[in-house]
C-alpha positions as CSV (number, residue, x, y, z in Angstrom):
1,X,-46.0,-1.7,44.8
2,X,-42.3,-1.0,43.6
3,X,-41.2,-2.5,40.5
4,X,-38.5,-4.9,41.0
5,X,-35.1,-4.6,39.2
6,X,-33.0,-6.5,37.6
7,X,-29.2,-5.6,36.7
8,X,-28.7,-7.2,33.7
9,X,-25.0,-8.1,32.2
10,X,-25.1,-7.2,28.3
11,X,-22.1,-7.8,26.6
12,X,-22.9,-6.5,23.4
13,X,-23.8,-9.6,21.5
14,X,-27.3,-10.4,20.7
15,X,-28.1,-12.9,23.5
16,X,-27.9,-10.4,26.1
17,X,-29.2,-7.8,24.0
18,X,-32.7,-10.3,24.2
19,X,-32.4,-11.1,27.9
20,X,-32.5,-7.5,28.8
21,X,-35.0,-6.8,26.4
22,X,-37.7,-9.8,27.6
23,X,-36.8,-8.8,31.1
24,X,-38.5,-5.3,30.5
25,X,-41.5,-6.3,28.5
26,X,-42.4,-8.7,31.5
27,X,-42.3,-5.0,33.6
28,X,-38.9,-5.7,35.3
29,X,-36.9,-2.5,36.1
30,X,-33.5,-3.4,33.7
31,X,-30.2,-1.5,34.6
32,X,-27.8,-3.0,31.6
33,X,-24.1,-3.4,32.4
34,X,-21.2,-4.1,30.6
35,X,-17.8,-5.8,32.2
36,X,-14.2,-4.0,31.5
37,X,-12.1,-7.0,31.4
38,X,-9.2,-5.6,30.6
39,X,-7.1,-2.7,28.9
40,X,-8.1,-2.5,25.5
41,X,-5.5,0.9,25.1
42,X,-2.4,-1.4,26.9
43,X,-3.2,-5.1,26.1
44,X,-3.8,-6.7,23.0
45,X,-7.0,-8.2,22.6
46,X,-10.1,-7.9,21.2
47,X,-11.5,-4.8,19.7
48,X,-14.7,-6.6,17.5
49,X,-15.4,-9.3,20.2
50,X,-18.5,-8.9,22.5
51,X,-15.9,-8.1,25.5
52,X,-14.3,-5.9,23.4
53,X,-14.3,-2.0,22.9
54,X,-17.6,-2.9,20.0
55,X,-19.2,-4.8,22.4
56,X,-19.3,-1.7,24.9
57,X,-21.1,0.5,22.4
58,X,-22.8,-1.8,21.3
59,X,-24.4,-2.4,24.3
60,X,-24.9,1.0,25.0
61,X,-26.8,1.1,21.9
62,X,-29.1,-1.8,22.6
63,X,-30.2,0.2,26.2
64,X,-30.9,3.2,24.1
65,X,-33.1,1.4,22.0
66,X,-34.6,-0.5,24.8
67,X,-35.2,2.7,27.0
68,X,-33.0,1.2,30.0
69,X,-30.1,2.8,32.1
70,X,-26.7,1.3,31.2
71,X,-23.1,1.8,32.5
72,X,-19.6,-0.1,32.3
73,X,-17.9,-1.0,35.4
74,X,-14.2,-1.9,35.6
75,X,-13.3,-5.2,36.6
76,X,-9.5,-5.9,35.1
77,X,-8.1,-6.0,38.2
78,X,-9.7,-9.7,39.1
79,X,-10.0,-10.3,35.8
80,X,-6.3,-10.7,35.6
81,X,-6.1,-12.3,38.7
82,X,-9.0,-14.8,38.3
83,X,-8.4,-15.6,34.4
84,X,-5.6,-14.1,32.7
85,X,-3.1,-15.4,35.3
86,X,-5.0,-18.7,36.2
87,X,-4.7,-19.1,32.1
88,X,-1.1,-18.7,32.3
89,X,-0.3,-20.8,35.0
90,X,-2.5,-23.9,33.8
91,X,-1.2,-23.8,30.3
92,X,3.1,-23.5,32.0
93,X,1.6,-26.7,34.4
94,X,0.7,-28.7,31.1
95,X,-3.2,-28.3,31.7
96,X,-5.7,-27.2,29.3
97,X,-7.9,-24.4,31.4
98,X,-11.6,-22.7,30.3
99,X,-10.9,-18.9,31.0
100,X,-15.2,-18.6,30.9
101,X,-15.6,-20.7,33.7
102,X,-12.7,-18.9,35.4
103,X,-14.6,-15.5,34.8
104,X,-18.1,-16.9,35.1
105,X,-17.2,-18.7,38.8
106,X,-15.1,-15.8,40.0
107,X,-15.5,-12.7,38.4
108,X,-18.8,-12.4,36.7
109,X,-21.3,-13.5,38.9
110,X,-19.4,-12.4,42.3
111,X,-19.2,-8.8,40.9
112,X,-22.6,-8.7,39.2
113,X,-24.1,-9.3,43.2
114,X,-21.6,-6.6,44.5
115,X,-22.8,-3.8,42.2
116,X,-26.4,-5.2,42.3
117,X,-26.3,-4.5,45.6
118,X,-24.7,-1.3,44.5
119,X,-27.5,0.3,42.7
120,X,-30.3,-1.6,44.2
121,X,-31.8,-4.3,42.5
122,X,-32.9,-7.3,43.8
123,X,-32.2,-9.9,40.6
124,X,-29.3,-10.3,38.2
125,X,-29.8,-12.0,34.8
126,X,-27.5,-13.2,31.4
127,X,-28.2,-13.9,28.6
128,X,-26.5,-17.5,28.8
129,X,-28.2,-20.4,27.5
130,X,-29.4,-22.4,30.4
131,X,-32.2,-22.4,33.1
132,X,-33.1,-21.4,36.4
133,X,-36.0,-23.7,37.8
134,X,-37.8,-22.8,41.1
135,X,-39.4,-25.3,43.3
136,X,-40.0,-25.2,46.8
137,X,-38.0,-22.0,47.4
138,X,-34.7,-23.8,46.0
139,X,-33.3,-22.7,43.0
140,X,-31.6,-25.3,40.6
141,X,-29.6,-24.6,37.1
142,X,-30.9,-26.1,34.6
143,X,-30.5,-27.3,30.9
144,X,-31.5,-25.3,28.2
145,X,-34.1,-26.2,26.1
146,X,-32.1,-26.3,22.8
147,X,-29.3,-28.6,24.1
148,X,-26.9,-27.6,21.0
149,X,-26.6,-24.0,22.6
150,X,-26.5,-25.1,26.1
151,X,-24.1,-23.2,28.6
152,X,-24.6,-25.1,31.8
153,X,-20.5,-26.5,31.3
154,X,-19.4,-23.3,31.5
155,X,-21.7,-21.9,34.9
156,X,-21.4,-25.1,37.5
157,X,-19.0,-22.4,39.2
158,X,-20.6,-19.5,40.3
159,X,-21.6,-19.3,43.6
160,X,-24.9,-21.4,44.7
161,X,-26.4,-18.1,46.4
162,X,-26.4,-17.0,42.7
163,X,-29.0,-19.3,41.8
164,X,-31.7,-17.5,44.0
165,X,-31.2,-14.2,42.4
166,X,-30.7,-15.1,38.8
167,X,-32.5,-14.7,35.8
168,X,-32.2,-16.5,32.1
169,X,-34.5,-15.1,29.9
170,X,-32.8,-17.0,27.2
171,X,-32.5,-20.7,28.2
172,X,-36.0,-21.7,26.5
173,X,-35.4,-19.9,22.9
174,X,-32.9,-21.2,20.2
175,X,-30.7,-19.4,18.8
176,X,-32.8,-18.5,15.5
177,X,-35.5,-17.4,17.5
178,X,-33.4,-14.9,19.9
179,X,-32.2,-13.1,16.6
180,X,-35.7,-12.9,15.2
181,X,-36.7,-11.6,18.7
182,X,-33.6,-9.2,18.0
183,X,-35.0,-7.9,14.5
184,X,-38.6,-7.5,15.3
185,X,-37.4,-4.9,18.1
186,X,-34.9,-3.4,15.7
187,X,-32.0,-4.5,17.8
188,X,-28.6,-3.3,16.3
189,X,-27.1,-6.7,17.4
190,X,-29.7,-8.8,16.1
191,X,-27.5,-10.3,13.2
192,X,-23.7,-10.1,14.9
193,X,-21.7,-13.0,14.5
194,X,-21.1,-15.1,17.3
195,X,-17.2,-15.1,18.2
196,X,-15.4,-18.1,19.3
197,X,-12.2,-17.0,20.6
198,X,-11.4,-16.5,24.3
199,X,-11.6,-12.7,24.8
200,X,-7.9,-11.8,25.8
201,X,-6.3,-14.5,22.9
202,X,-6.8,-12.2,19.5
203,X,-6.6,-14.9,16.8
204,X,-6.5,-17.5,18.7
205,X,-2.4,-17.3,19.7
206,X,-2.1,-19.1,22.8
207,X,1.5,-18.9,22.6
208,X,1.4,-15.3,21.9
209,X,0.1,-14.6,24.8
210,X,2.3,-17.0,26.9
211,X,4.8,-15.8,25.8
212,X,3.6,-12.3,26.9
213,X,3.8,-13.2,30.7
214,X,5.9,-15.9,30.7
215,X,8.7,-15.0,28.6
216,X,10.3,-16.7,25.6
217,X,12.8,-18.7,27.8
218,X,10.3,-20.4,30.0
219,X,10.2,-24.3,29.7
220,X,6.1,-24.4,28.8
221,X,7.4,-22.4,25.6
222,X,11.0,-24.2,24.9
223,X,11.8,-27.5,23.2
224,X,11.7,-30.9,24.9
225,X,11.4,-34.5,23.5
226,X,8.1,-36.1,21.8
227,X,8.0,-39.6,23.4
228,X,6.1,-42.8,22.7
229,X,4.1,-44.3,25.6
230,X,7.1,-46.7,26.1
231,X,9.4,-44.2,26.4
232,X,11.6,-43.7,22.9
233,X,12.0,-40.6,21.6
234,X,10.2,-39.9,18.3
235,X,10.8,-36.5,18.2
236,X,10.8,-33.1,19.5
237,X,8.4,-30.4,19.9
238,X,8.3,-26.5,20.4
239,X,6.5,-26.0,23.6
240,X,4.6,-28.1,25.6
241,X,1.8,-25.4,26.1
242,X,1.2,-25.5,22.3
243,X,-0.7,-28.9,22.8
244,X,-3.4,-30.6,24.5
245,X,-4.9,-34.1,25.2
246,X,-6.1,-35.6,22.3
247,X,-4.5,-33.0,19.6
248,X,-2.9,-34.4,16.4
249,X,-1.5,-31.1,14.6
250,X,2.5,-30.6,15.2
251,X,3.0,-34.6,15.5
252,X,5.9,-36.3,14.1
253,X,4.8,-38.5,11.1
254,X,5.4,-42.1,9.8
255,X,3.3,-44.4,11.9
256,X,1.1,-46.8,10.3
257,X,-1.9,-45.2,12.2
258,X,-3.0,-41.2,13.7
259,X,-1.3,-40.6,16.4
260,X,-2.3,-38.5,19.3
261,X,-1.3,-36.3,22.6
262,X,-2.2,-39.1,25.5
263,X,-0.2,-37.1,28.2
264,X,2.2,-34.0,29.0
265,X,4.8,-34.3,31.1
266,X,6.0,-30.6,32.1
267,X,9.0,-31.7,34.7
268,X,10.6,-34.0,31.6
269,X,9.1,-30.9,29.4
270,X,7.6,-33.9,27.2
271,X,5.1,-35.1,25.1
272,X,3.3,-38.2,25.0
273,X,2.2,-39.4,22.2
274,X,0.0,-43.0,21.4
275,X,-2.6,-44.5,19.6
276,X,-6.4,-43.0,19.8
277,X,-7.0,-46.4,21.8
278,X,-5.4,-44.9,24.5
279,X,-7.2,-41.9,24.8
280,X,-10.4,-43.6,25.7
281,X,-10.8,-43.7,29.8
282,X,-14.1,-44.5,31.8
283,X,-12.5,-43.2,34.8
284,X,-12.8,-38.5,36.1
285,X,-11.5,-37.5,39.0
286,X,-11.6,-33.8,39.7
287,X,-11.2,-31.3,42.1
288,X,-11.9,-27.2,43.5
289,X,-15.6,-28.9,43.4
290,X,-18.6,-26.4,43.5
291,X,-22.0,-27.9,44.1
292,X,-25.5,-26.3,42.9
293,X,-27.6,-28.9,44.6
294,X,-27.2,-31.8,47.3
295,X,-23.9,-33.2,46.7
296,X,-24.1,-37.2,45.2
297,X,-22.9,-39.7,47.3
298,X,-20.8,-42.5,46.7
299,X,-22.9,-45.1,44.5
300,X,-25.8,-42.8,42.7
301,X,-26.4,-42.4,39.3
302,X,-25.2,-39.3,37.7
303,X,-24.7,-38.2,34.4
304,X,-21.3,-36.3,33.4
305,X,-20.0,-33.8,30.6
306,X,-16.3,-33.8,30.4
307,X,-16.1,-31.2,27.4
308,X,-18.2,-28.3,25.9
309,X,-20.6,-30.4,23.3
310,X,-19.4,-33.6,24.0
311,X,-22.7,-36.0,25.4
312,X,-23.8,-36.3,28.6
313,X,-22.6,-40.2,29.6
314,X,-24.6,-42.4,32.6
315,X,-22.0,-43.1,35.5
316,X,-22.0,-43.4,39.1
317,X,-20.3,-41.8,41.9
318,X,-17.0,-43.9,42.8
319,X,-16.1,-40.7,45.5
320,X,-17.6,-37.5,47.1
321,X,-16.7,-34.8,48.8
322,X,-17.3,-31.3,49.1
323,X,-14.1,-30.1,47.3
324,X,-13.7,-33.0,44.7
325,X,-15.5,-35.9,43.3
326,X,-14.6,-39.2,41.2
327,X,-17.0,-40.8,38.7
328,X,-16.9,-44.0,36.6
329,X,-18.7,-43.4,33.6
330,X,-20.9,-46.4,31.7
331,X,-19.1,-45.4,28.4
332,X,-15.1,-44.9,27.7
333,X,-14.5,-41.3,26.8
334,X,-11.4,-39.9,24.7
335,X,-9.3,-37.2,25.5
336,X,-10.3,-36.6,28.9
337,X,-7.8,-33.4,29.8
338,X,-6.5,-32.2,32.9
339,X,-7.9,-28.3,33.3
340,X,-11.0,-28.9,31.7
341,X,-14.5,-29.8,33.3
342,X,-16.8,-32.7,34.7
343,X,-20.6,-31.4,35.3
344,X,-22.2,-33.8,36.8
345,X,-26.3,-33.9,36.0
346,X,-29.5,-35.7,37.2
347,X,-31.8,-35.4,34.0
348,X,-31.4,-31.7,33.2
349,X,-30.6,-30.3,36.5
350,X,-26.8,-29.2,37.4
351,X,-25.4,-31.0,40.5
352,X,-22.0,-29.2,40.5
353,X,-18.8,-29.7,38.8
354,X,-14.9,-29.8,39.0
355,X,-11.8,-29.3,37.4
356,X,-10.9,-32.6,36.0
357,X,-7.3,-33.7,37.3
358,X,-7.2,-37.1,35.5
C-alpha cells in the first residue's frame, strides 16, 4: 500500500515547522514548501519575517532536520495581484482590508492544490491554528482548541473543495506546547518570535507603502477636513488612508471626552469623527460571501466575529445569499469597519464569511 502524501506549506516559523513534523511521525509522506511572495532583491519588505528571505532557510533547515523534501515556488505574480494591489485599492477607497485573508482565500490555498497536484500528493496541510473535522464524508473548519490562537477569521475564504484535502496538525496544541514539540525534535525554529506585521509593510508603514503605488499626490494620501458628525470642521488631517474606524491617534484635541474615527468619507476626502457611543452598531452587512457549510437562512441563529480576537456575539440572520449576508447581532459592537471580516459560526464550526461593507 503506497504511503500517502502530504505537501505541506512551511513558512519558516515554528507552527509549520510542527505541522510538517507531526504529519511525518503519523507515516505521511511530507513534501515541505515555501511561498515567494514577492521580490525581496526589488521591493522592500521583509527580510527577518517568516515570508521573508529567513523564513526560506529557515524552512529549508527545518526539512533537513525532519528528513523531508522541500522547495520554494514563486508566486509574486498573484501575490501582487490578489494582495498587494487589493491592499492598495481598499486603503485609497477608505476601507481597512486583511492582506492574510486576501492571500489565504486566493493565493495560498489555490496554489498549494495546483502544485499538489504538481508533484503528486493527495493532502495539503498548515500549520494554522484551526480544525478540520470529518463527519459523514463532509469536511467542516473548525475552531481551534486554544481559542486565544484561533485562525478560523482569517481562512473563511479559501475554497470549500479545500476543506476535503486539508490537514491542521496544529489546531488542538497551544502555543506553548507547539514550541516544546519544536525543542524536543531540536527544531531550529522552536523559540522564533512570532511577527505581527503584514509581510510586504516593513515596520508597519502603511503609508509608505501607499505611497509606493499610489504616489504622493493621490487624494487617500493628501489633506482634507476632519469633521464632526454634524458636519463642522474641527480640523484637518494628512491622509485619509492613515486612519481607520474606531482609531483615536492623529485626532484634533479639546473635547470634554475621547473622540474617535466613526466614518471616512474618500469623495469629500474626510474624516468623521464622534463620540465612542457612536461606534457601537448591532447591525453587519457584508459581501464577496464564501461559504464552508450550508449557507444560513434568513432567521437562524448564528454567531459572528467582526475582528481578529474580538468575541464571538449570538445574532441571527436578517439576509442570505450566496454572495452576501446581513446579520443583527444580540450585542452592539464598536468599530465595526468596512474591509474587515464577519465569520459567521454554529458552536465551533465555520459557516462562511464576508467582507463587511457596513
Amino acid at each position: 500500500m503506497s504511503t500517502l502524501s502530504v505537501l505541506t506549506a512551511m513558512s519558516g516559523g515554528v507552527d509549520s515547522s510542527v505541522a510538517a513534523a507531526l504529519l511525518s511521525e503519523r507515516g505521511y509522506r511530507v513534501v515541505g514548501v515555501t511561498m515567494k511572495t514577492f521580490c525581496y532583491g526589488d521591493v522592500s519588505g521583509p527580510t527577518r519575517t517568516c515570508c521573508g528571505l529567513e523564513g526560506i532557510s529557515d524552512a529549508k533547515s527545518v526539512a533537513a532536520r525532519l528528513g523531508v523534501a522541500h522547495t520554494v515556488f514563486d508566486v509574486e505574480e498573484s501575490f501582487a495581484r490578489d494582495v498587494i494591489d487589493d491592499f492598495v485599492s481598499e486603503y485609497a477607497a477608505g476601507r481597512t482590508p486583511i492582506p492574510c485573508v486576501r492571500c489565504n482565500s486566493f493565493t495560498k490555498f489555490r496554489d498549494l492544490v495546483v502544485r499538489a497536484d504538481l508533484l503528486g500528493c493527495e493532502y495539503l496541510a498548515t500549520g494554522h491554528y484551526a480544525r478540520v473535522e470529518r463527519m459523514n464524508g463532509t469536511a467542516r473548519l473548525c475552531r481551534a482548541e486554544d481559542d486565544r490562537k484561533d485562525q478560523t477569521y482569517f481562512l473563511w475564504g479559501i475554497p470549500r473543495e479545500v476543506l476535503e484535502r486539508l490537514f491542521l496538525p496544529i489546531g488542538e496544541m497551544d502555543k506553548s506546547a507547539v514550541r516544546r514539540k519544536a525543542r524536543d525534535l531540536g527544531l531550529s525554529t522552536a523559540d522564533k518570535p512570532e511577527s505581527f506585521e503584514i509581510c510586504f509593510v516593513p515596520d508597519n508603514d502603511y503609508a509608505g507603502v501607499l505611497r509606493q503605488y499610489l504616489g504622493d499626490d493621490h487624494p487617500a494620501l493628501g489633506r482634507g477636513p476632519v469633521l464632526l458628525e454634524d458636519g463642522r470642521q474641527v480640523g484637518e488631517h494628512d491622509g485619509y488612508a492613515r486612519f481607520t474606524i474606531g482609531q483615536r491617534r492623529g485626532l484634533p484635541g479639546g473635547f470634554a471626552e475621547p473622540m474617535y474615527v466613526v466614518e471616512i468619507r474618500p469623495d469629500e476626502r474626510a474624516v468623521v469623527i464622534g463620540r465612542g457611543s457612536s461606534l457601537a452598531r448591532t447591525r453587519v452587512e457584508a459581501a464577496k460571501a464564501n461559504w464552508l457549510a450550508p449557507r444560513p437562512e434568513p432567521g437562524e441563529a448564528v454567531g459572528a466575529r467582526v475582528r481578529h480576537g474580538a468575541p464571538i456575539i449570538e445574532g441571527h440572520i436578517v439576509a442570505s445569499a450566496e454572495d452576501g449576508f446581513a446579520v443583527e447581532l444580540g450585542l452592539p459592537q464598536e468599530a465595526i469597519t468596512p474591509g474587515q471580516s464577519a465569520v459567521l459560526y454554529r458552536d465551533d464550526v465555520v459557516l462562511g464569511g464576508g467582507v463587511i461593507v457596513s
